[in-house]
C-alpha positions in Angstrom: -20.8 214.8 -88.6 -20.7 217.3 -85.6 -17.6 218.0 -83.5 -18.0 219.8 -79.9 -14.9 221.0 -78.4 -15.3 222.0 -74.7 -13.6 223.5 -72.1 -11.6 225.8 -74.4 -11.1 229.8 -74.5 -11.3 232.3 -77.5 -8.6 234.7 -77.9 -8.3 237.1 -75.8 -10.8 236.1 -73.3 -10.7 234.3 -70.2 -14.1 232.3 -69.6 -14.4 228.6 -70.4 -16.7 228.0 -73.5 -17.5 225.5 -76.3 -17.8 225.4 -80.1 -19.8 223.3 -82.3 -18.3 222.3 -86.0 -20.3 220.4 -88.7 -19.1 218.9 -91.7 -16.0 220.9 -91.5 -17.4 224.4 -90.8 -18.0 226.2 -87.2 -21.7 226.1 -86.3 -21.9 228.0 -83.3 -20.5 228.9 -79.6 -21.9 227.3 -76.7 -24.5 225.4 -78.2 -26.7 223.6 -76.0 -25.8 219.9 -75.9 -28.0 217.7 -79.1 -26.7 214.1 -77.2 -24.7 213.6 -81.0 -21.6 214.1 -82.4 -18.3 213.3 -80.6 -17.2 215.7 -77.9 -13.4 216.6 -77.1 -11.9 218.2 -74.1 -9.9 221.2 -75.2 -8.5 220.9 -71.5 -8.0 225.4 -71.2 -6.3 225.7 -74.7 -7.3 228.7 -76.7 -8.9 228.3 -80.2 -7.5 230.6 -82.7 -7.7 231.3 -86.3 -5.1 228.5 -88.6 -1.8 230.6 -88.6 -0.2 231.1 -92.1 3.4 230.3 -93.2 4.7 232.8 -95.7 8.4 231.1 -96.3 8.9 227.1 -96.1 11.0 225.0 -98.2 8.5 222.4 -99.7 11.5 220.8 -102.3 8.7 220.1 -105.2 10.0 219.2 -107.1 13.2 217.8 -107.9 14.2 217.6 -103.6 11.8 215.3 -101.7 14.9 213.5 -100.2 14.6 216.8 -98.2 10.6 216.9 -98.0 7.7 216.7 -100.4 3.9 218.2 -100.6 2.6 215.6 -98.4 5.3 215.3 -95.7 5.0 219.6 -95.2 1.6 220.3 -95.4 1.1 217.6 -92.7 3.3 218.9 -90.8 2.0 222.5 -91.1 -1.9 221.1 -91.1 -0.7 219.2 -87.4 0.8 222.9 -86.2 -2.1 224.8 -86.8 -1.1 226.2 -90.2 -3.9 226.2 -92.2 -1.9 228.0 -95.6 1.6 227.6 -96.6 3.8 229.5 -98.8 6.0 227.1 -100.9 9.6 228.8 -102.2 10.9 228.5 -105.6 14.4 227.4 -105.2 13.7 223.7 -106.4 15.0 221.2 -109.1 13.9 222.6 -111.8 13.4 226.3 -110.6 9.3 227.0 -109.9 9.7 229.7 -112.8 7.0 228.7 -115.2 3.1 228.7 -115.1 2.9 225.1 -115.7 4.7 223.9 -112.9 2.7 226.4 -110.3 -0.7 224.7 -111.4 1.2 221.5 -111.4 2.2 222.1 -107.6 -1.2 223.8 -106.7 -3.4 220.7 -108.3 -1.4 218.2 -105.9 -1.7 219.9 -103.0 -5.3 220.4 -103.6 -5.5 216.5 -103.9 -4.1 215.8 -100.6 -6.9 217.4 -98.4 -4.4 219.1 -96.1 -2.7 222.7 -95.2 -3.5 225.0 -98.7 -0.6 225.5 -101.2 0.4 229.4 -102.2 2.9 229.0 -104.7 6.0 231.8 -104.4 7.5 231.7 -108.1 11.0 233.0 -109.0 11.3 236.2 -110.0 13.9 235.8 -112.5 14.2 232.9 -115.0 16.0 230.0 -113.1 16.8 232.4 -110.3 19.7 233.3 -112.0 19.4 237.1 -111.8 19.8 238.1 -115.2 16.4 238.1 -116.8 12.8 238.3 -115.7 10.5 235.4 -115.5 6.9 235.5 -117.4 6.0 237.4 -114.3 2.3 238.0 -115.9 1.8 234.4 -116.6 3.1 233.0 -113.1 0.5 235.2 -111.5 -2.5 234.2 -114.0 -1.2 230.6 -113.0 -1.8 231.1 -109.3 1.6 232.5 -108.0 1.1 234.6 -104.8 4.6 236.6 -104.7 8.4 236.7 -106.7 11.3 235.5 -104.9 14.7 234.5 -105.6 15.2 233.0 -102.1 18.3 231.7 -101.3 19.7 233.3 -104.4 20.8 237.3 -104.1 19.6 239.8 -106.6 22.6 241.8 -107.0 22.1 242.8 -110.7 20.4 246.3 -109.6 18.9 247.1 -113.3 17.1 243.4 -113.4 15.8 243.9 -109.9 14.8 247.5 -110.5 12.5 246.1 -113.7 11.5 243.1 -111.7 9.9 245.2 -109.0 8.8 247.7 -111.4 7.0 245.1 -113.9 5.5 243.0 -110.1 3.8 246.6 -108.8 1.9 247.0 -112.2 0.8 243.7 -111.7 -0.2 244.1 -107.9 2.3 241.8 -106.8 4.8 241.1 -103.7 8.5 241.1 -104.3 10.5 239.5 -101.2 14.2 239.6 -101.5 17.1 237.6 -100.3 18.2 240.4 -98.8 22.3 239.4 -98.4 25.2 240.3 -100.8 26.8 237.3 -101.8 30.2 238.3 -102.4 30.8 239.7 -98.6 29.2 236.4 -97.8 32.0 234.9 -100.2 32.3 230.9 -99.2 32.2 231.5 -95.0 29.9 228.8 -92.8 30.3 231.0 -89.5 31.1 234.1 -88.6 34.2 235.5 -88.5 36.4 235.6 -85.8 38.0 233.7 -82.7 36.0 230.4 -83.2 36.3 230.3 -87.0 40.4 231.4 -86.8 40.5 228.4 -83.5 38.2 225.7 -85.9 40.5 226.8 -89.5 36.7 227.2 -90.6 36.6 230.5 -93.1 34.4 233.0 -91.7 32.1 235.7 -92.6 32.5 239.0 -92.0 29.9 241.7 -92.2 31.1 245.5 -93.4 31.6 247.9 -90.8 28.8 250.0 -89.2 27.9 252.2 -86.3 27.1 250.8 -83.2 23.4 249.9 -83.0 22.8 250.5 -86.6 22.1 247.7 -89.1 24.5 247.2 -92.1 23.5 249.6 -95.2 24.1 247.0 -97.4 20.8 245.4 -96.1 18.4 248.7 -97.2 19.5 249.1 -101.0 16.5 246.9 -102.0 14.0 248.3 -99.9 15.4 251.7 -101.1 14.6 250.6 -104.7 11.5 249.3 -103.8 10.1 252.6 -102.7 11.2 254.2 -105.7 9.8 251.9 -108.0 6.3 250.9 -105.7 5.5 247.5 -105.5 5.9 246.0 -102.0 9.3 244.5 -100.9 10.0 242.1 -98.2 12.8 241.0 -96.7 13.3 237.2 -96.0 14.7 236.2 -92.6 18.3 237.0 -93.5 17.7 240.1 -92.0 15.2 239.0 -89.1 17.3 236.5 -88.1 20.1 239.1 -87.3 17.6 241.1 -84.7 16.2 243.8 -87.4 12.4 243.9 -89.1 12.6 245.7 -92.6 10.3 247.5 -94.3 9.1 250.2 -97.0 7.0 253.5 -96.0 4.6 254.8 -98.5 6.8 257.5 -98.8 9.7 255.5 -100.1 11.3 256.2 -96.8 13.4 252.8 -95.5 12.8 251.6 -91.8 15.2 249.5 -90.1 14.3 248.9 -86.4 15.5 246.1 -83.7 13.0 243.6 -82.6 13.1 241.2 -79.7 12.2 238.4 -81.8 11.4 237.3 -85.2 9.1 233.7 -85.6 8.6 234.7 -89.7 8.3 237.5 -91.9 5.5 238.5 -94.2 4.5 240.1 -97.1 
């Protein structure tokens, strides 16, 4: 079956042009017309390449009250994300090789955005002992988390990032310290004091500088060498993180923050 979509530009460019896709594949730009296929008016959109999600919440399995496979790769497939990255906070904890080919066979089956599998990085997300790291990448796992769960037992993480760079793999941590976090829903101060809501209050720091608190794991992770990301605990609060080759930490504002990525 052919597909023309007219009346569209490519990224970065200006001029008006059309692109022929059969069976699923692109054909060619600004074929001439075959008087086949069904044509759409791309009415001045831009095409562009299917965006990739590194961090959603997919809730296989043990949540889909919240969401399932179908519901969120729909949803992704519809927004132009053509690869999702699942997280591994569920019911049970993704932190065996079965239940990664389990979740990557289903979402195969369903035809729509493709399935990367994040599994936990320690068992049950627990923090206190690895997870068959080895295996969960020979299953198909694309990265360790413990997202939504802190990794504040420094020797576990240390080995964890250690054991993930001889195995080539991306570490992304949940990059908040739980007990300065304690039980707050808001941030401290004259709202939360007004509502009798407890609040959470960040530790001191320089004007303009983000909290140290936030670097120690990226500071690990250039001593030990695999990658490290940050999840959007940190974005969300106006600062990118990241890990120089030379072990170095950088900490710098941004304007705005739509995900973060390995």
């Amino acid at each position: 079956m052919n597909l023309t979509i007219t009346n569209i530009k490519r990224l970065g460019r200006t001029e008006r042009e059309s692109v022929t896709i059969e069976d699923g594949k692109i054909r060619g730009w600004n074929l001439p017309e075959e008087g086949h296929g069904e044509t759409i008016d791309g009415c001045g959109g831009t095409v562009i390449p299917a965006l990739i999600e590194p961090h959603a919440h997919l809730r296989e399995p043990g949540q889909t009250e919240k969401e399932d496979l179908a519901s969120g790769l729909a949803a992704a497939a519809a927004g132009g994300y053509g690869s999702v990255v699942c997280m591994p906070n569920t019911s049970p904890v993704i932190d065996d090789p079965a239940t990664v080919r389990a979740l990557q066979e289903k979402a195969a089956g369903l035809g729509l955005a493709r399935l990367h599998v994040a599994a936990a990085l320690t068992q049950g997300q627990k923090g206190e002992a690895l997870a068959e790291l080895s295996a969960l990448r020979d299953a198909g796992a694309v990265m360790f988390t413990d997202d939504g769960r802190t990794n504040e037992n420094a020797r576990v993480l240390r080995l964890g990032l250690e054991y993930a760079g001889s195995l080539g793999m991306v570490v992304s941590v949940h990059a908040e310290d739980a007990t300065l976090r304690a039980d707050g829903v808001m941030n401290e101060g004259e709202v939360s004091q007004a509502w009798a809501y407890r609040g959470t209050r960040p530790p001191p720091r320089p004007p303009g500088s983000p909290a140290i608190w936030k670097s120690w794991p990226g500071c690990m992770s250039g001593a030990t060498g695999p990658d490290c990301t940050y999840s959007t605990s940190v974005a969300r609060r106006g600062w990118s993180g990241s890990v120089r080759p030379s072990g170095a930490v950088c900490l710098s504002p941004v304007r705005s923050v739509l995900t973060t990525s390995p």
